[in-house]
N, CA, C and O atoms as a Tinker XYZ file with bonds, in Angstrom:
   460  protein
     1  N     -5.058000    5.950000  -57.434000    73     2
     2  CA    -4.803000    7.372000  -57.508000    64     1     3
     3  C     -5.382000    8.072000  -56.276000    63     2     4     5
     4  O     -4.773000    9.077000  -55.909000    81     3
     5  N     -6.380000    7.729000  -55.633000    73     3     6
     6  CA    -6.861000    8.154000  -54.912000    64     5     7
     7  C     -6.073000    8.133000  -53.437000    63     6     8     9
     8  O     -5.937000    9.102000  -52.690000    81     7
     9  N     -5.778000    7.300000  -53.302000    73     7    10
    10  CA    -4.921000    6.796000  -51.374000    64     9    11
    11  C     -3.605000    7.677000  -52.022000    63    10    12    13
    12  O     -3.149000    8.573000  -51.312000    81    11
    13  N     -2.873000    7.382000  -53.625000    73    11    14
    14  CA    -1.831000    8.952000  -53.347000    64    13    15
    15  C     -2.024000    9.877000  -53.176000    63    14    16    17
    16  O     -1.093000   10.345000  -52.520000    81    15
    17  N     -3.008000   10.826000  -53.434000    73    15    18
    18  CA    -3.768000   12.288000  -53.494000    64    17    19
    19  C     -3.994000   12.238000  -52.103000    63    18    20    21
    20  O     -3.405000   13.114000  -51.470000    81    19
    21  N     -4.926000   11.180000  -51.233000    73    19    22
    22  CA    -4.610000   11.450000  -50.200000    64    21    23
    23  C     -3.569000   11.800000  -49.270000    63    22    24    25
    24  O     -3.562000   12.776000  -48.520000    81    23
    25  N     -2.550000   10.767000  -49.412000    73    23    26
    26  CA    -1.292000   11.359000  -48.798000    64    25    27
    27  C     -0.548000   12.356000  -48.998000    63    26    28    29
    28  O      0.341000   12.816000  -48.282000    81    27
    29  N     -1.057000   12.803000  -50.341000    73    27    30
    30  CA     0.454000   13.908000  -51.052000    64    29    31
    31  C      0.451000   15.080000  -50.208000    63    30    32    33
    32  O      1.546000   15.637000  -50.120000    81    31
    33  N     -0.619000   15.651000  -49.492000    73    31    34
    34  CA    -0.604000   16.817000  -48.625000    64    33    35
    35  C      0.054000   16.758000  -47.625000    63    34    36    37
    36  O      0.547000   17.771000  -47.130000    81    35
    37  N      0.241000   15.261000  -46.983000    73    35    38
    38  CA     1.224000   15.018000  -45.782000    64    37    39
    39  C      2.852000   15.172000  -46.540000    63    38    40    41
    40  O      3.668000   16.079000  -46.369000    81    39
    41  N      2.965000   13.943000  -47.416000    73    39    42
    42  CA     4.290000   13.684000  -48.315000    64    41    43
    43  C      4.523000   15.714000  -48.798000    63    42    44    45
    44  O      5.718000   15.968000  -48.955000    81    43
    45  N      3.629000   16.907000  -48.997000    73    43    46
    46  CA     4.688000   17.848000  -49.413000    64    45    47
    47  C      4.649000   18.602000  -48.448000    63    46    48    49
    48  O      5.423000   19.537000  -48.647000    81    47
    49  N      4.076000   18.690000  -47.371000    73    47    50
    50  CA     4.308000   19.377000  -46.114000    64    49    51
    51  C      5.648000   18.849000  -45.267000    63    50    52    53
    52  O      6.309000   19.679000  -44.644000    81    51
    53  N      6.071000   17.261000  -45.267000    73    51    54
    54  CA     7.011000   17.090000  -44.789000    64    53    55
    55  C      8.445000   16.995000  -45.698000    63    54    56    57
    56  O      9.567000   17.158000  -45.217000    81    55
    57  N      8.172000   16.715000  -47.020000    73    55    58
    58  CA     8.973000   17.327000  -47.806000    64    57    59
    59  C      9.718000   18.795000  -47.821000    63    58    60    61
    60  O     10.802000   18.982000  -48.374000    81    59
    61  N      9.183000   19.516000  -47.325000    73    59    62
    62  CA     9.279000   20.865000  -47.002000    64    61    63
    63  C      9.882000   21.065000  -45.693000    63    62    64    65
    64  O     10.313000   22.189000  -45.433000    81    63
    65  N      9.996000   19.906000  -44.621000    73    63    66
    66  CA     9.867000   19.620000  -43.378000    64    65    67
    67  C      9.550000   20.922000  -42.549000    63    66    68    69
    68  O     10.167000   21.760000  -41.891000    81    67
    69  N      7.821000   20.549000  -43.062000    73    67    70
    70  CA     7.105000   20.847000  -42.098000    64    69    71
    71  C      6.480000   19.973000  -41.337000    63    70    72    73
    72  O      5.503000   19.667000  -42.020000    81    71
    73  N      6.415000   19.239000  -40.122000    73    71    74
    74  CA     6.166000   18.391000  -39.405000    64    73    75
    75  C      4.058000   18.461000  -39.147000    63    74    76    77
    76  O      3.536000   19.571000  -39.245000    81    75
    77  N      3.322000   17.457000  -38.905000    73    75    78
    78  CA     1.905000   18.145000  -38.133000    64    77    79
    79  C      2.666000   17.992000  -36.890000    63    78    80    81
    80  O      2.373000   18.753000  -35.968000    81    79
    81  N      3.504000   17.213000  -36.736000    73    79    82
    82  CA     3.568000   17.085000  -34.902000    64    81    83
    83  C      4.270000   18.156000  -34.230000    63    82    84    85
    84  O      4.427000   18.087000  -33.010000    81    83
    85  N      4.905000   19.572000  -35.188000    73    83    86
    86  CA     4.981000   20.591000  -35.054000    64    85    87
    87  C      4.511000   21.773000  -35.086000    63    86    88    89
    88  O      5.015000   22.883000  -34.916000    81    87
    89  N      2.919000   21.207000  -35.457000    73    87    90
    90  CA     1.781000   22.256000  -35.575000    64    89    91
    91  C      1.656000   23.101000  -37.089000    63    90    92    93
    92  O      1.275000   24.246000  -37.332000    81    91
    93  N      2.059000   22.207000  -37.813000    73    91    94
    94  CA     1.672000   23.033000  -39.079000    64    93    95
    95  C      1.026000   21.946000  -39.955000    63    94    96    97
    96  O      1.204000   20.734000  -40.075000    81    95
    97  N     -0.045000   23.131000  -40.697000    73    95    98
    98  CA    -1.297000   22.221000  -41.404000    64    97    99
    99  C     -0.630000   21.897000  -43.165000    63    98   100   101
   100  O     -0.069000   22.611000  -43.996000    81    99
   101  N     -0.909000   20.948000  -43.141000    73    99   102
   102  CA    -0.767000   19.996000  -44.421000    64   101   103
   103  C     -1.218000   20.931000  -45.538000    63   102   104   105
   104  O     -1.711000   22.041000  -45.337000    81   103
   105  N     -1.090000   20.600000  -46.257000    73   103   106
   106  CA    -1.827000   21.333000  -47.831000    64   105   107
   107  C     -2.772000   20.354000  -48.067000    63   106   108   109
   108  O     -2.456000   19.185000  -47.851000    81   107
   109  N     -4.292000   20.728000  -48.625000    73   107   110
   110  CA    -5.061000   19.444000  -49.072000    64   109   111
   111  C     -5.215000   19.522000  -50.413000    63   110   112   113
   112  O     -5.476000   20.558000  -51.023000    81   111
   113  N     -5.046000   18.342000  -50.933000    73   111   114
   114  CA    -4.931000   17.824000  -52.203000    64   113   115
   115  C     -5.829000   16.949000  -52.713000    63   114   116   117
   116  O     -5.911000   15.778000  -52.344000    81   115
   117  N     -6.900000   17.743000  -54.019000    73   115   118
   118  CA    -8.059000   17.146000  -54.696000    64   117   119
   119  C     -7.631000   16.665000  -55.624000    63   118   120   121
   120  O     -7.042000   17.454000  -56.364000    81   119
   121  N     -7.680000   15.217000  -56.071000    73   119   122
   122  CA    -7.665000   14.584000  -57.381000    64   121   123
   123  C     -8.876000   14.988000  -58.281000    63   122   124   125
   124  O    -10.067000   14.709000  -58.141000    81   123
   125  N     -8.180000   15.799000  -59.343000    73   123   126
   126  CA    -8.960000   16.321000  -60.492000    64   125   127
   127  C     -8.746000   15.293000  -61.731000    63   126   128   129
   128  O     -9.494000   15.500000  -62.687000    81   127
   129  N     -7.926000   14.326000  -61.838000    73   127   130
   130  CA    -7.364000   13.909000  -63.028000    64   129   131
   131  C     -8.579000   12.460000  -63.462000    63   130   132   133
   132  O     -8.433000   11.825000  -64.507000    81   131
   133  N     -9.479000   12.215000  -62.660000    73   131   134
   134  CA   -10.494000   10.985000  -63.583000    64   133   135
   135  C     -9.877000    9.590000  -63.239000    63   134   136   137
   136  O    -10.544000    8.573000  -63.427000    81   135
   137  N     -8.577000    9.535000  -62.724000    73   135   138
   138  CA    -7.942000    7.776000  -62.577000    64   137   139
   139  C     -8.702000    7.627000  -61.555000    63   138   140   141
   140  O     -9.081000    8.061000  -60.467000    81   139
   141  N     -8.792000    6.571000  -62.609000    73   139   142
   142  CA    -9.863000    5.395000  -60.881000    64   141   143
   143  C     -8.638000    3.872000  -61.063000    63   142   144   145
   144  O     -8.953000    3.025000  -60.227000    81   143
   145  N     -7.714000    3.531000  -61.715000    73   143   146
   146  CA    -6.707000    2.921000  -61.638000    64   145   147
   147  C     -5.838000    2.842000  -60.532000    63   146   148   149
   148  O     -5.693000    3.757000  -59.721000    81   147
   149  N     -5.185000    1.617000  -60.488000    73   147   150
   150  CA    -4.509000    1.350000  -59.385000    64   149   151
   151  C     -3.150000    1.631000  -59.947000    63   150   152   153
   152  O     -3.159000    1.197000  -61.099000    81   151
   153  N     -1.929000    2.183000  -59.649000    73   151   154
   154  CA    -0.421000    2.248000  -60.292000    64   153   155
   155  C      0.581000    1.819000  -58.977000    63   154   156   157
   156  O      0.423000    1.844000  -57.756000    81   155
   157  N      1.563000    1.462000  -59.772000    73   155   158
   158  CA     2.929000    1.335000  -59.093000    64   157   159
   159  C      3.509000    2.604000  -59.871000    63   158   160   161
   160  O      3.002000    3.022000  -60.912000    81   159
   161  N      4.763000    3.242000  -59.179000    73   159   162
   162  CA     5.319000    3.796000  -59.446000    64   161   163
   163  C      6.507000    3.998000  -58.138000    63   162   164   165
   164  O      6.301000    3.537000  -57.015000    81   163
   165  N      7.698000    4.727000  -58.490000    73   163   166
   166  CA     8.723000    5.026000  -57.553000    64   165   167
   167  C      8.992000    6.535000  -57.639000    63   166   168   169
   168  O      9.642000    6.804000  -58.650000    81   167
   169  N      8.709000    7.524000  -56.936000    73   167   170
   170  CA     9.044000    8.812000  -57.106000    64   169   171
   171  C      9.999000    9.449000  -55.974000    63   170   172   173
   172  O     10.056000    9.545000  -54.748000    81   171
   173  N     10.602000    9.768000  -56.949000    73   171   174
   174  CA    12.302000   10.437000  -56.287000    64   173   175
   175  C     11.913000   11.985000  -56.325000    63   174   176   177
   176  O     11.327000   12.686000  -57.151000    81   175
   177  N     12.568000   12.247000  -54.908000    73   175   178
   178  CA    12.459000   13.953000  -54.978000    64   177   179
   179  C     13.308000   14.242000  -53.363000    63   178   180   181
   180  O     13.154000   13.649000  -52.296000    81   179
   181  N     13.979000   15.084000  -53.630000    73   179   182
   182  CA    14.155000   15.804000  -52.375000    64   181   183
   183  C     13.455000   16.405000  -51.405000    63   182   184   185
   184  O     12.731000   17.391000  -51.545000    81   183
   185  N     13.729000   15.660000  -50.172000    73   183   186
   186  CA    12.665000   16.115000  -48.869000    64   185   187
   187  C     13.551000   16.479000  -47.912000    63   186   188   189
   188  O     14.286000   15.514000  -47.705000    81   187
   189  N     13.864000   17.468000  -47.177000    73   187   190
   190  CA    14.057000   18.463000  -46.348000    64   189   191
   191  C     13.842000   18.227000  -45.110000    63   190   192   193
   192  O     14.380000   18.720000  -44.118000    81   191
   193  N     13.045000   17.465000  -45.199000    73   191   194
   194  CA    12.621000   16.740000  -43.462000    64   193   195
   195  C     13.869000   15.208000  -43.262000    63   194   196   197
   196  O     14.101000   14.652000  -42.189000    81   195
   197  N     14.430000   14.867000  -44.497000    73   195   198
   198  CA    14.983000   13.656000  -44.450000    64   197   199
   199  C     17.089000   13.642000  -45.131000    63   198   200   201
   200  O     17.968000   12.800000  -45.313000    81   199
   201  N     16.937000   14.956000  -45.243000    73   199   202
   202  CA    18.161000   15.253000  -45.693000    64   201   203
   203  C     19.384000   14.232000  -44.759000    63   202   204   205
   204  O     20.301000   13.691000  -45.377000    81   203
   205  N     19.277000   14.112000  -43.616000    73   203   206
   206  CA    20.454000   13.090000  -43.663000    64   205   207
   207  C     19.855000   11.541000  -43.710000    63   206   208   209
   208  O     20.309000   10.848000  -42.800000    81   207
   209  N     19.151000   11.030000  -44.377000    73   207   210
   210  CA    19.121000   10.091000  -45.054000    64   209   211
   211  C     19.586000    9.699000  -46.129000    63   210   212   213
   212  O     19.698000    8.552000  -46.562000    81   211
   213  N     19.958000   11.009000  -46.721000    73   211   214
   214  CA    20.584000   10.743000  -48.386000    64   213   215
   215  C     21.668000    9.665000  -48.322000    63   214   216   217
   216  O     22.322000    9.794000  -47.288000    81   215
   217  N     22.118000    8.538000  -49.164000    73   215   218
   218  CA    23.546000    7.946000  -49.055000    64   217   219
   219  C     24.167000    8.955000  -49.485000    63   218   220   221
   220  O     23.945000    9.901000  -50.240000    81   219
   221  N     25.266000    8.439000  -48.647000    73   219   222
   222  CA    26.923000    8.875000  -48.648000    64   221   223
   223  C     27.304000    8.644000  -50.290000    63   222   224   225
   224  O     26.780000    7.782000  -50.995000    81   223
   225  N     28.386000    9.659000  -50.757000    73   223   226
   226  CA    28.714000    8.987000  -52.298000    64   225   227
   227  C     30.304000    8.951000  -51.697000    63   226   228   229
   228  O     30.858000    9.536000  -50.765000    81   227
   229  N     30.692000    8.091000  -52.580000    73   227   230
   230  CA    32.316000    8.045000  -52.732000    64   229   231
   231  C     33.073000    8.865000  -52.875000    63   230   232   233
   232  O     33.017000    9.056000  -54.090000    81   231
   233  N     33.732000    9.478000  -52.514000    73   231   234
   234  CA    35.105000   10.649000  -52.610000    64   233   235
   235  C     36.130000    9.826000  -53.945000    63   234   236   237
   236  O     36.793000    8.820000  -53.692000    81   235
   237  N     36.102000   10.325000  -55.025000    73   235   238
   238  CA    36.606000    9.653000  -56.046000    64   237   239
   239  C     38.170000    9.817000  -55.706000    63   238   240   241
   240  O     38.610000    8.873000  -56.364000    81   239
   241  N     38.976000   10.244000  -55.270000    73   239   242
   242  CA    40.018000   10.435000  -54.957000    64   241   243
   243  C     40.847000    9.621000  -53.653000    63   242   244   245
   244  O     41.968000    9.116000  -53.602000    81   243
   245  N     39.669000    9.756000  -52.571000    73   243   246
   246  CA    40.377000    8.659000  -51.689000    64   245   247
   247  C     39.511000    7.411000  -51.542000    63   246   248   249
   248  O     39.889000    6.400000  -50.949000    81   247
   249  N     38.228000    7.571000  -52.171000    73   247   250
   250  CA    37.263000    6.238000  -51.747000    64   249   251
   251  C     36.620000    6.333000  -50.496000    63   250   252   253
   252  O     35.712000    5.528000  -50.294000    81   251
   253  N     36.977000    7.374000  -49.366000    73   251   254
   254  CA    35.619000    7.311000  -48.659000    64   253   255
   255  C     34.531000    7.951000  -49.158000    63   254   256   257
   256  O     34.323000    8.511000  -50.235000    81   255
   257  N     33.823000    7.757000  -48.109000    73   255   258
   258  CA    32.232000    7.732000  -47.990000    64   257   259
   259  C     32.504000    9.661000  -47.859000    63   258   260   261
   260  O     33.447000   10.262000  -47.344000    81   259
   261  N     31.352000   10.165000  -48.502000    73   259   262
   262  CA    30.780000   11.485000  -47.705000    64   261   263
   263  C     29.333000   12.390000  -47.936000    63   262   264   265
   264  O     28.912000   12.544000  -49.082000    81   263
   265  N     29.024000   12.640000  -47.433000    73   263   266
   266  CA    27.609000   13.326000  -47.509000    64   265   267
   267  C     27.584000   14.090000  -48.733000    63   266   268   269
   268  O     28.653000   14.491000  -49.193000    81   267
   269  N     26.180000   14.412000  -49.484000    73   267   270
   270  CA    25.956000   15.071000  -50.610000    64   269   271
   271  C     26.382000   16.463000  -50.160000    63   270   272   273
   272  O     25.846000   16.841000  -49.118000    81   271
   273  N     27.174000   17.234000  -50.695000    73   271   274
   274  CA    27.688000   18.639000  -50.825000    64   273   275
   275  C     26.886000   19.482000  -50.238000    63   274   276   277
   276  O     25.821000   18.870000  -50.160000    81   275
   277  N     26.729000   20.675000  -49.707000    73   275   278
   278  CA    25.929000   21.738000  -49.301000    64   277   279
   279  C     25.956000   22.327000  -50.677000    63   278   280   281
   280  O     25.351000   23.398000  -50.626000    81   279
   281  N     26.353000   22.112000  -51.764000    73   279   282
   282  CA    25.642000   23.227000  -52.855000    64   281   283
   283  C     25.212000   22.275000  -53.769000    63   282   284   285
   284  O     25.079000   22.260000  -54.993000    81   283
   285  N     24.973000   21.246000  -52.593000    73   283   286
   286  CA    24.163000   20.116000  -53.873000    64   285   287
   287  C     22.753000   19.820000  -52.981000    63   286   288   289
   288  O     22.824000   18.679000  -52.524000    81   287
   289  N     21.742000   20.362000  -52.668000    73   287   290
   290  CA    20.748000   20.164000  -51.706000    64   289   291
   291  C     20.092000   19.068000  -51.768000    63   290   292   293
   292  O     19.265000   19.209000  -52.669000    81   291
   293  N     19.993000   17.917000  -51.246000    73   291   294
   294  CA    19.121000   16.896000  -51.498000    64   293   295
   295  C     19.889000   15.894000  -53.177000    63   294   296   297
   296  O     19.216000   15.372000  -54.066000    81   295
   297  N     21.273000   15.939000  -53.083000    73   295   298
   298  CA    21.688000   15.350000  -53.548000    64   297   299
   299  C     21.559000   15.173000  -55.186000    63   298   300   301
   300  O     21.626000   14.170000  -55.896000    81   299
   301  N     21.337000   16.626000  -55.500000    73   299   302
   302  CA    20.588000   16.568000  -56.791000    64   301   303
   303  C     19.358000   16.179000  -57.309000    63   302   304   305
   304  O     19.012000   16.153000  -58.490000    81   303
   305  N     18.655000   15.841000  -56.190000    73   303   306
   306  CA    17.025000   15.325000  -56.645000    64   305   307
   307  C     16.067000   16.328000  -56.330000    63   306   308   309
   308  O     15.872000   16.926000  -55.272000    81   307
   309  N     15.441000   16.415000  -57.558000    73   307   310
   310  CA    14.331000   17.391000  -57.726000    64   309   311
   311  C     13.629000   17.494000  -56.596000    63   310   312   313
   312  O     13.759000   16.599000  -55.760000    81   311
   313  N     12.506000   18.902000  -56.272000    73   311   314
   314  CA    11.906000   19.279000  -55.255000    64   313   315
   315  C     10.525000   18.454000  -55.175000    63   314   316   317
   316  O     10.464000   17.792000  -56.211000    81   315
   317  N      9.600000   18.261000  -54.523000    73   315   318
   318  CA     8.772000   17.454000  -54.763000    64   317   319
   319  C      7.888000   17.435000  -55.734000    63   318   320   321
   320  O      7.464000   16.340000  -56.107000    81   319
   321  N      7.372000   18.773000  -56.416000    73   319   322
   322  CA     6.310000   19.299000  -57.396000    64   321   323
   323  C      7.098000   19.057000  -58.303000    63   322   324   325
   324  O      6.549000   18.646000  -59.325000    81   323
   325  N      8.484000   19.173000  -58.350000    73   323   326
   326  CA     9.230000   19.007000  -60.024000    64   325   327
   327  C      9.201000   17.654000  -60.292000    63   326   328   329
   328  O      9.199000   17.417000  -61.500000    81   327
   329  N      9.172000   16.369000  -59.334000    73   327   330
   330  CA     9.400000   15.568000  -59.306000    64   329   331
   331  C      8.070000   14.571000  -59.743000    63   330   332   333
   332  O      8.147000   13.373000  -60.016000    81   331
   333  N      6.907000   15.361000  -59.729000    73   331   334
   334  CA     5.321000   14.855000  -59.717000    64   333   335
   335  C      4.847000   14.960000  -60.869000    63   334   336   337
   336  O      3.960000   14.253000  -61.346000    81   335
   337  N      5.655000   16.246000  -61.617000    73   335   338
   338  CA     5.211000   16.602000  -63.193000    64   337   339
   339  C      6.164000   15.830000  -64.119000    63   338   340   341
   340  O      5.819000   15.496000  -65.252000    81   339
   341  N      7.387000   15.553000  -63.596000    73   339   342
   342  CA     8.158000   15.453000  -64.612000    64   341   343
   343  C      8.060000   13.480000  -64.695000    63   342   344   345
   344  O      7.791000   12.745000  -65.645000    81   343
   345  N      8.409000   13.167000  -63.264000    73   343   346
   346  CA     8.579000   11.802000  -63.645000    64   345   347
   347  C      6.736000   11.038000  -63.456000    63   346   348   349
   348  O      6.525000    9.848000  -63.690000    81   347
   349  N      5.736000   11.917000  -63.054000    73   347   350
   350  CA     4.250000   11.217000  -63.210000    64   349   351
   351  C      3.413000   11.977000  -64.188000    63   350   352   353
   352  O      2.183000   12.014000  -64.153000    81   351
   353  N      4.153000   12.564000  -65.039000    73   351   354
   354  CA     3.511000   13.491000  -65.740000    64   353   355
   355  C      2.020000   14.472000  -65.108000    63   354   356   357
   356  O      1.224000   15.162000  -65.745000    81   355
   357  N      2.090000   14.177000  -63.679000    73   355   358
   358  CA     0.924000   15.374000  -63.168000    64   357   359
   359  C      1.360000   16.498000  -62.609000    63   358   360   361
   360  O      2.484000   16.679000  -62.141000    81   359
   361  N      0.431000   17.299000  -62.655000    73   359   362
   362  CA     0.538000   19.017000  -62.669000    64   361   363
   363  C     -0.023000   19.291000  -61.196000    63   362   364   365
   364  O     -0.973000   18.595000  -60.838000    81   363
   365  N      0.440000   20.159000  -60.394000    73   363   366
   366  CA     0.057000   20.262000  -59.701000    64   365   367
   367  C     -0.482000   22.105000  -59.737000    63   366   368   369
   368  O      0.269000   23.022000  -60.070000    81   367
   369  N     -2.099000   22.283000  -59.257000    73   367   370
   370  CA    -1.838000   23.855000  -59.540000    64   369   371
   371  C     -2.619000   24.053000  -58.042000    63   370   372   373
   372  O     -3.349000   23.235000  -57.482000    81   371
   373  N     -2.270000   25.258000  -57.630000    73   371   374
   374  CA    -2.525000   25.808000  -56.580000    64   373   375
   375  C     -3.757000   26.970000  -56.735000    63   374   376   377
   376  O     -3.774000   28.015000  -57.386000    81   375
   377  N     -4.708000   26.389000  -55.923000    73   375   378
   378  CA    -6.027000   27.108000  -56.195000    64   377   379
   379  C     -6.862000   27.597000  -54.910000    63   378   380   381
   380  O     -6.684000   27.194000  -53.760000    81   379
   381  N     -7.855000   28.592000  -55.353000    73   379   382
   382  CA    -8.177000   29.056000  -53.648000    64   381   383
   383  C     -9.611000   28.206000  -53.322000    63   382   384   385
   384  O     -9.974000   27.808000  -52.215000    81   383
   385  N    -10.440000   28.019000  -54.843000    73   383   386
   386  CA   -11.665000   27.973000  -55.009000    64   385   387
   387  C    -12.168000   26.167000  -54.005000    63   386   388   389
   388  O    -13.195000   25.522000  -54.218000    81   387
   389  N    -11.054000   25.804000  -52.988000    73   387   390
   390  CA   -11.012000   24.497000  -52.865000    64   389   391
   391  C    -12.245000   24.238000  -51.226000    63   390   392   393
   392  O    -11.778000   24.477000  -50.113000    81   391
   393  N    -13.148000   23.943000  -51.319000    73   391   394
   394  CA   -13.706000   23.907000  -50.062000    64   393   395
   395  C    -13.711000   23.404000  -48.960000    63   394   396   397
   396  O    -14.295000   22.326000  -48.859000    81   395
   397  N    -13.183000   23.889000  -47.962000    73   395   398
   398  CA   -12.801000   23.341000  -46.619000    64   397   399
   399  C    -13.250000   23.383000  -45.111000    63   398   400   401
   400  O    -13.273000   24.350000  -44.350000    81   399
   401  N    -13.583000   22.139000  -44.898000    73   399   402
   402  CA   -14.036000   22.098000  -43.646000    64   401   403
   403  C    -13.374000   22.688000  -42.230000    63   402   404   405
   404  O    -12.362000   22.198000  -41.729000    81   403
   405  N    -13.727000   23.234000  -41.958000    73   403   406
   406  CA   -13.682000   23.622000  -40.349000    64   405   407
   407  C    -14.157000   24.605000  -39.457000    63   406   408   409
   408  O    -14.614000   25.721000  -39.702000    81   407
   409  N    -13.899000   23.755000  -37.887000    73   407   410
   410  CA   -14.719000   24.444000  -37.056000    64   409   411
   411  C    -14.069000   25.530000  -36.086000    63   410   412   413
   412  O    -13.013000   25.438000  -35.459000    81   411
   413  N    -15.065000   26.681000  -36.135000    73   411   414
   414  CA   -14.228000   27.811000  -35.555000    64   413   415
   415  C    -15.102000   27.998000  -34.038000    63   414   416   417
   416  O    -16.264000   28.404000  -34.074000    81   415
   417  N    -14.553000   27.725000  -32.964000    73   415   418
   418  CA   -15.072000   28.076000  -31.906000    64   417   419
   419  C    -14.868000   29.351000  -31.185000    63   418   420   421
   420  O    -13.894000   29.608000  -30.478000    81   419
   421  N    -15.894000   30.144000  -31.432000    73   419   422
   422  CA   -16.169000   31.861000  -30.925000    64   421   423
   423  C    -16.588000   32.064000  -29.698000    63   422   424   425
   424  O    -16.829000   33.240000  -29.425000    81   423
   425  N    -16.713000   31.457000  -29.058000    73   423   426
   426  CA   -16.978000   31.710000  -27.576000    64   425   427
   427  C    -17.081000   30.210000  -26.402000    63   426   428   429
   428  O    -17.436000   29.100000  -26.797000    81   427
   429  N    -16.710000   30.503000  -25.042000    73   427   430
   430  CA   -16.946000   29.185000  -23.907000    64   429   431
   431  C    -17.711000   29.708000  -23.020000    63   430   432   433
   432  O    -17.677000   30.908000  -22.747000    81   431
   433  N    -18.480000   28.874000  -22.473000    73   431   434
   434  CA   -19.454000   29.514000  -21.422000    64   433   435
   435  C    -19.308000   28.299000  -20.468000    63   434   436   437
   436  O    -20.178000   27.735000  -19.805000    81   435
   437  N    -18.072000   28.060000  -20.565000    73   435   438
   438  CA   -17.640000   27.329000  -19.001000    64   437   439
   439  C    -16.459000   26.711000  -18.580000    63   438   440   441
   440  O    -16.178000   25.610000  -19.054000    81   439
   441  N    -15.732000   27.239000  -17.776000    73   439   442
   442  CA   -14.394000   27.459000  -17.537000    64   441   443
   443  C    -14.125000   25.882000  -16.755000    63   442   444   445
   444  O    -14.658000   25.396000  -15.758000    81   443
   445  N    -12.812000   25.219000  -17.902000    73   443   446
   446  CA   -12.427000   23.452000  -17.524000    64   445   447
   447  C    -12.357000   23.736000  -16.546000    63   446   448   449
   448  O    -12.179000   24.837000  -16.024000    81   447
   449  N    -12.549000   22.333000  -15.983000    73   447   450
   450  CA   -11.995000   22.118000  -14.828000    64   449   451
   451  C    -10.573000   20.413000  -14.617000    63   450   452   453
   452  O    -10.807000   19.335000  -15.164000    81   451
   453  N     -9.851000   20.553000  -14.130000    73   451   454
   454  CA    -9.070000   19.775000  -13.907000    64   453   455
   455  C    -10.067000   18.170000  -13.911000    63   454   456   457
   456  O    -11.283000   18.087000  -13.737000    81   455
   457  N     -9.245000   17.208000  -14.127000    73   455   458
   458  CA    -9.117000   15.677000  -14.427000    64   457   459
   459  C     -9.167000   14.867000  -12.393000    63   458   460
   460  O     -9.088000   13.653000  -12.210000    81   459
């Protein structure tokens, strides 16, 4: 449980496709739930960063191939949070009280110099 909680802040930031290598910060995600267990599981959800990955479905009429519909987003698969409660039965809640590290630098008292 733990190495997923770690990742899930990356997995719903790029779900969202928000990239870090585009400069936007992850969400961080505390395991509150007590598993100290190891699981398998497979979780399906629509990600936004990966939309043309979806397979092609069949055109029932002529048999080709074609991309999931534009009023079908992500091919009918749930968003990532719907996808966390419903098929892992966990909740995800959004809280402020979460404590976070970082460093804010307020002043330089010496101007770089080139390499």
């Amino acid at each position: 449980m733990a190495e997923f909680v770690s990742n899930l802040g990356f997995v719903i930031g790029s779900s969202q496709g928000k990239s870090v290598l585009e400069g936007f910060l992850q969400p961080r995600v505390i395991d509150k739930t007590g598993l100290t267990g190891k699981y398998t599981f497979i979780l399906e959800y629509y990600s936004a960063g990966m939309l043309n990955l979806l397979p092609a479905r069949a055109d029932s009429d002529t048999g080709n191939a074609s991309p999931p519909a534009a009023s079908e987003p992500g091919g009918g698969l749930p968003n990532i949070f719907v996808a966390i409660q419903k098929q892992l039965g966990l909740r995800l809640d959004k809280t402020g009280d979460v404590p976070l590290d970082m460093i804010v630098v307020e002043s330089v008292d010496k101007v770089p110099t080139e390499n």
